[in-house]
N, CA, C and O atoms as a GROMACS GRO file, in nm:
protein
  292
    1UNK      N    1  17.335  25.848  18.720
    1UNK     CA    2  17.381  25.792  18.595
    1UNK      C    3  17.341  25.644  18.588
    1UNK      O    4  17.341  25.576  18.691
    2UNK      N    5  17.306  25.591  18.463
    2UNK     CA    6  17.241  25.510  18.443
    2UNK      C    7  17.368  25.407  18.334
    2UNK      O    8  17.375  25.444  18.216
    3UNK      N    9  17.432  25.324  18.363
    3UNK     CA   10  17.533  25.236  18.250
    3UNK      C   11  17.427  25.132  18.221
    3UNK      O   12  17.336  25.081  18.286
    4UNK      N   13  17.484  25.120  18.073
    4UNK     CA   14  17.430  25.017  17.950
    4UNK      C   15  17.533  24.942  17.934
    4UNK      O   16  17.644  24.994  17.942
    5UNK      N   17  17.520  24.824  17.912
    5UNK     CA   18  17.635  24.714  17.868
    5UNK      C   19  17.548  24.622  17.781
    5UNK      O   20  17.460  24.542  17.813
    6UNK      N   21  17.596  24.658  17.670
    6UNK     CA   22  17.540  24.532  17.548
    6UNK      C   23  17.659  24.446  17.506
    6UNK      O   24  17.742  24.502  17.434
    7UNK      N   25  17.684  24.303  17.546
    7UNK     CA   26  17.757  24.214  17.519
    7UNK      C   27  17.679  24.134  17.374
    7UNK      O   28  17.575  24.067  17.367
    8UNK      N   29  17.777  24.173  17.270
    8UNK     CA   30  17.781  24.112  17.120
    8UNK      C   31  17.854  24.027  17.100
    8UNK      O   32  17.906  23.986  17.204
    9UNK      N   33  17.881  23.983  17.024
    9UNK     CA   34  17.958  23.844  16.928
    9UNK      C   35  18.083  23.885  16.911
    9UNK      O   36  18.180  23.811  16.923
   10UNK      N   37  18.089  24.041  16.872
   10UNK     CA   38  18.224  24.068  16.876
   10UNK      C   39  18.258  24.217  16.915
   10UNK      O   40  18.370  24.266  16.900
   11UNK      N   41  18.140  24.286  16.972
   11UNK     CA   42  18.211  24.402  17.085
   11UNK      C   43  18.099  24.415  17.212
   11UNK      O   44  17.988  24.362  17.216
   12UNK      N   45  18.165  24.504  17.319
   12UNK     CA   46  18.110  24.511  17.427
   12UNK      C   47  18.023  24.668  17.426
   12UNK      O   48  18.060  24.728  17.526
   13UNK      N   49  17.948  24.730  17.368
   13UNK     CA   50  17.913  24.814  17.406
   13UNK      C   51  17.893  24.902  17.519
   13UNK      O   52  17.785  24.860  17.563
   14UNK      N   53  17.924  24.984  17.584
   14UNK     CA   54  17.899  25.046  17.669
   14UNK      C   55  17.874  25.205  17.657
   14UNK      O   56  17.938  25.286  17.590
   15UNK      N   57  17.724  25.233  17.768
   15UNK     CA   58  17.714  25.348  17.754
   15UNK      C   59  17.635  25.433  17.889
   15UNK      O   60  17.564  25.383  17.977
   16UNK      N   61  17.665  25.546  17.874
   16UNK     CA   62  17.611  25.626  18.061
   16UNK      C   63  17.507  25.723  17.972
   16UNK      O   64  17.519  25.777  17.862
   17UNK      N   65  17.404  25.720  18.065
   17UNK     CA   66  17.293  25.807  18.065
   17UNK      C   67  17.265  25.883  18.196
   17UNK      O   68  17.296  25.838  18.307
   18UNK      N   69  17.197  26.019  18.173
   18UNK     CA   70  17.198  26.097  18.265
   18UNK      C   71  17.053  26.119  18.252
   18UNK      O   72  16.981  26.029  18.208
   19UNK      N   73  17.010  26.227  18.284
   19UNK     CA   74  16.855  26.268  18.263
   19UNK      C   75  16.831  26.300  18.147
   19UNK      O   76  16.721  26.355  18.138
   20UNK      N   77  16.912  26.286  18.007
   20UNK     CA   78  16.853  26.313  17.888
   20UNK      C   79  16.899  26.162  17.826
   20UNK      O   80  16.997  26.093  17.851
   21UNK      N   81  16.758  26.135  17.712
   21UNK     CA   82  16.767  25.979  17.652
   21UNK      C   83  16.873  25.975  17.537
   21UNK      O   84  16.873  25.888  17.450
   22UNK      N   85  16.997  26.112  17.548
   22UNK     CA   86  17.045  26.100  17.486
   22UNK      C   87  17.214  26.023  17.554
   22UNK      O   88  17.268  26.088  17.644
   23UNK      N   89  17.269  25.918  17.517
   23UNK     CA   90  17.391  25.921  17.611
   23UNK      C   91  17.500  26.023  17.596
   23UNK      O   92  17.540  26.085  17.497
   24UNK      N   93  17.564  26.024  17.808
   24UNK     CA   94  17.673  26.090  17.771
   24UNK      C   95  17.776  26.088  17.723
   24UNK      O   96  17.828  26.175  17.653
   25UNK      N   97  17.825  25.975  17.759
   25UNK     CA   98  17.948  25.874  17.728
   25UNK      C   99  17.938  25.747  17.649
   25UNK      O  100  17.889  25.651  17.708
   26UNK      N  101  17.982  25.730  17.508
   26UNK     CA  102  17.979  25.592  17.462
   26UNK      C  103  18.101  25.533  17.440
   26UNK      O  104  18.202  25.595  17.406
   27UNK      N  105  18.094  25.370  17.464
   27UNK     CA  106  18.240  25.311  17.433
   27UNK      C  107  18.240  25.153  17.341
   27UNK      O  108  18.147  25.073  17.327
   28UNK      N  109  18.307  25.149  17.316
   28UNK     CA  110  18.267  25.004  17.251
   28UNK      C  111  18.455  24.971  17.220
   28UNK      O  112  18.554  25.019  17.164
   29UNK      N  113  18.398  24.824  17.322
   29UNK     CA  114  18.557  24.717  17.279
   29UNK      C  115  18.539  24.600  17.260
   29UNK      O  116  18.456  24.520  17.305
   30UNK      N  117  18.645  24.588  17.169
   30UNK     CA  118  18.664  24.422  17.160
   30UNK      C  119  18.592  24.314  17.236
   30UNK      O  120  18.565  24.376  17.339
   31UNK      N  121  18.534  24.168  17.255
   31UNK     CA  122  18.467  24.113  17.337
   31UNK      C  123  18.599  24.035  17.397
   31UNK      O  124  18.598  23.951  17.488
   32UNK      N  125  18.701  24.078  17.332
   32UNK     CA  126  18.819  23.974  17.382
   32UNK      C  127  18.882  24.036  17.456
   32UNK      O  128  18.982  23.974  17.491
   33UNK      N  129  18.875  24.121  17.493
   33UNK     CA  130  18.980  24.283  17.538
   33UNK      C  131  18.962  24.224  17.745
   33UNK      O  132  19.049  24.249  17.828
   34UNK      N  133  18.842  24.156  17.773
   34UNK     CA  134  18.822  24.141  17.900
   34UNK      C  135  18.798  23.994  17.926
   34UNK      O  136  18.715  23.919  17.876
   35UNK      N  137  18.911  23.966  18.039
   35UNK     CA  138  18.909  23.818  18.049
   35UNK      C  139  18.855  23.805  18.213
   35UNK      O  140  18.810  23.700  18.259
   36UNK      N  141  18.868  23.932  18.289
   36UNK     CA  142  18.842  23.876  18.458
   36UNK      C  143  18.746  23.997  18.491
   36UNK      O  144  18.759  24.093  18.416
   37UNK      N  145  18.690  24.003  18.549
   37UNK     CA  146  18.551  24.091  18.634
   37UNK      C  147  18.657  24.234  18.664
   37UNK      O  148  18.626  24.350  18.637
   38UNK      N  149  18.811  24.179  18.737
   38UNK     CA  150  18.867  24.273  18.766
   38UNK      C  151  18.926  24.409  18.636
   38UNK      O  152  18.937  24.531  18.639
   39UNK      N  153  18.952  24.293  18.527
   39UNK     CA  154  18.945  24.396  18.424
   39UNK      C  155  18.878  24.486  18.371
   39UNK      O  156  18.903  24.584  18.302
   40UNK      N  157  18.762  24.427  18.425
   40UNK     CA  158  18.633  24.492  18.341
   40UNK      C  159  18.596  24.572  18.437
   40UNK      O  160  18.518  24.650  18.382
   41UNK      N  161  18.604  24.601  18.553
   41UNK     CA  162  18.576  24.720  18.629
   41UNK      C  163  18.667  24.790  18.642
   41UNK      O  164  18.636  24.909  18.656
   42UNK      N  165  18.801  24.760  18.642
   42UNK     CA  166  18.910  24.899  18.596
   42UNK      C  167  18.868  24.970  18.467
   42UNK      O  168  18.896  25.090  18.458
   43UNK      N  169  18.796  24.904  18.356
   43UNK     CA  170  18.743  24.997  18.281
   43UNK      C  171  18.624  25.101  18.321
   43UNK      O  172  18.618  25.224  18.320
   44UNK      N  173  18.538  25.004  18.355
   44UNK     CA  174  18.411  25.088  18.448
   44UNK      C  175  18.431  25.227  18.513
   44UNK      O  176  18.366  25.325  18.475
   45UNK      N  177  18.526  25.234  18.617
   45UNK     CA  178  18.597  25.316  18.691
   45UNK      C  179  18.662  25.415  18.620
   45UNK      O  180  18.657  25.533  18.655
   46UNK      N  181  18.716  25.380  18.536
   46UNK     CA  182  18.776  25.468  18.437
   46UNK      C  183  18.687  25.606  18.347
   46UNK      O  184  18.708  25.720  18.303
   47UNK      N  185  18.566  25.489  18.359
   47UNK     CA  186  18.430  25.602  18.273
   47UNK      C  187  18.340  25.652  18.342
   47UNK      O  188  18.283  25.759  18.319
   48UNK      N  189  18.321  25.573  18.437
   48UNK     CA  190  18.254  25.659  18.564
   48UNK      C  191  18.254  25.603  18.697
   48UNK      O  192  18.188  25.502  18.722
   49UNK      N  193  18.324  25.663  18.782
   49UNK     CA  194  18.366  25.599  18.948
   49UNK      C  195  18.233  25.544  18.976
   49UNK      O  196  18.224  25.422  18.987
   50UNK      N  197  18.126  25.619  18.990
   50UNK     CA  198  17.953  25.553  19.045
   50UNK      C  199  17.848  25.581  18.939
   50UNK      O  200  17.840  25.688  18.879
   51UNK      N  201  17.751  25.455  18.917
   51UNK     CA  202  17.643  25.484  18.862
   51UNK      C  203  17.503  25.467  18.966
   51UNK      O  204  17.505  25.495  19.086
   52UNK      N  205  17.435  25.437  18.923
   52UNK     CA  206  17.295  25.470  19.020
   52UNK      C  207  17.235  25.332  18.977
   52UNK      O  208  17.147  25.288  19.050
   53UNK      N  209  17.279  25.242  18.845
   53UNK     CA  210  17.195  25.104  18.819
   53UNK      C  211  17.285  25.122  18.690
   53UNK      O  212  17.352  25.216  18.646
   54UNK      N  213  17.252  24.958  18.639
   54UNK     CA  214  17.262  24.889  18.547
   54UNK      C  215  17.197  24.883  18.437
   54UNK      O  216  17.089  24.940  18.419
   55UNK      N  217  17.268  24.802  18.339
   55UNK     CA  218  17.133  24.718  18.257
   55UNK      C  219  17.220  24.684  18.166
   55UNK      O  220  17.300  24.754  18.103
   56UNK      N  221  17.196  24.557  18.161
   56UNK     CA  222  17.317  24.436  18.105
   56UNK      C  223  17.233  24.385  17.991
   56UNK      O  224  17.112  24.386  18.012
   57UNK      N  225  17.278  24.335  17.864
   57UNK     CA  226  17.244  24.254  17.756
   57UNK      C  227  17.354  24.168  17.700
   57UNK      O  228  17.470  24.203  17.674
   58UNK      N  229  17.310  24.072  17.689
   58UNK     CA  230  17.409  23.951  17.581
   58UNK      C  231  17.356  23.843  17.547
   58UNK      O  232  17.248  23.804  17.592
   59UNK      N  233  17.418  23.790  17.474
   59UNK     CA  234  17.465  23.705  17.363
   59UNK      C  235  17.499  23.635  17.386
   59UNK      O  236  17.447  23.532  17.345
   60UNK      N  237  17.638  23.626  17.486
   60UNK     CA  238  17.749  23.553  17.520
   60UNK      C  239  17.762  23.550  17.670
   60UNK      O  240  17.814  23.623  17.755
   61UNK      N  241  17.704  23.451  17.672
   61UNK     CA  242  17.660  23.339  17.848
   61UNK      C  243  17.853  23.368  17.896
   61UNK      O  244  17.875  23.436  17.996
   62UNK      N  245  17.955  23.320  17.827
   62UNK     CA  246  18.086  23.319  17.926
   62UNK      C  247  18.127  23.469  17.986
   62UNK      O  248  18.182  23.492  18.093
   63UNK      N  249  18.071  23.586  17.858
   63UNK     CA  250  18.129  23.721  17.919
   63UNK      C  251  17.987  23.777  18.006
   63UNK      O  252  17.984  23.884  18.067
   64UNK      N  253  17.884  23.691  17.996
   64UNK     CA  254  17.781  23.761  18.057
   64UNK      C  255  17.848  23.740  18.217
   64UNK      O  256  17.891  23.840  18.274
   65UNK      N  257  17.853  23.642  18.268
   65UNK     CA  258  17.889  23.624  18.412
   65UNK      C  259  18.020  23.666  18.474
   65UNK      O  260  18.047  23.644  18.592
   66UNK      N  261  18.135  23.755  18.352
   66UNK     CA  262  18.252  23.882  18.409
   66UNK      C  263  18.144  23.980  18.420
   66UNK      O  264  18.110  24.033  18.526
   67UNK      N  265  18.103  23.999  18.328
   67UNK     CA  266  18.064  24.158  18.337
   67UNK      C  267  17.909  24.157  18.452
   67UNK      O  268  17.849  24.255  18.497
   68UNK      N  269  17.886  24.031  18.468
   68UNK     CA  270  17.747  24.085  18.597
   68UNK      C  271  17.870  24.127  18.716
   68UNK      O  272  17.876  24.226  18.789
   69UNK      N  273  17.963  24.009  18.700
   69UNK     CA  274  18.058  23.993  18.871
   69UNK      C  275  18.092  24.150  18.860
   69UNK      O  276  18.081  24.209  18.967
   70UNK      N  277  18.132  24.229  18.747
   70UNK     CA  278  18.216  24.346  18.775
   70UNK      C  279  18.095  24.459  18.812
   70UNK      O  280  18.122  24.555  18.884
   71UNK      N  281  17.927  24.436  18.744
   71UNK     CA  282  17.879  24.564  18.815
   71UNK      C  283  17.868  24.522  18.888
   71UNK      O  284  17.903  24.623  18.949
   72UNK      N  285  17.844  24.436  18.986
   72UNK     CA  286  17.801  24.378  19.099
   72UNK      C  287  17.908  24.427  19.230
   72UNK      O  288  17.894  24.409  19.351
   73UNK      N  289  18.012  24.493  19.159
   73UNK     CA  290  18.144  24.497  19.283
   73UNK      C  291  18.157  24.609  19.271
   73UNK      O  292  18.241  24.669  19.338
   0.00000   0.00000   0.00000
């Protein structure tokens, strides 16, 4: 599984891919909804315990560096 994280102006996109370019799982929250790395990987976990890689996008330099710390852990 492959997670997407598109950090916007005003939501966080997220989404898991498997072997089809279609996703399995999509989510999208608030950009305010996550204030610590730890938050943001209790969500992670929630949608899928392990992925296989990343791939991060943003906008927003302050939530870019929660959400690297949380795939990163």
């Amino acid at each position: 599984m492959i997670l997407t994280v598109d950090i916007g102006n005003t939501n966080i996109s997220v989404a898991l891919f498997g072997e089809s370019s279609e996703p399995e799982e999509v989510r999208t929250y608030p950009d305010n909804l996550f204030h610590t790395a730890e938050e943001f990987s209790r969500e992670l976990i929630k949608l899928s315990p392990s992925f296989s890689g990343a791939v991060l996008c943003s906008v927003v330099p302050a939530l870019t560096r929660v959400v690297k710390e949380a795939l990163d852990s």
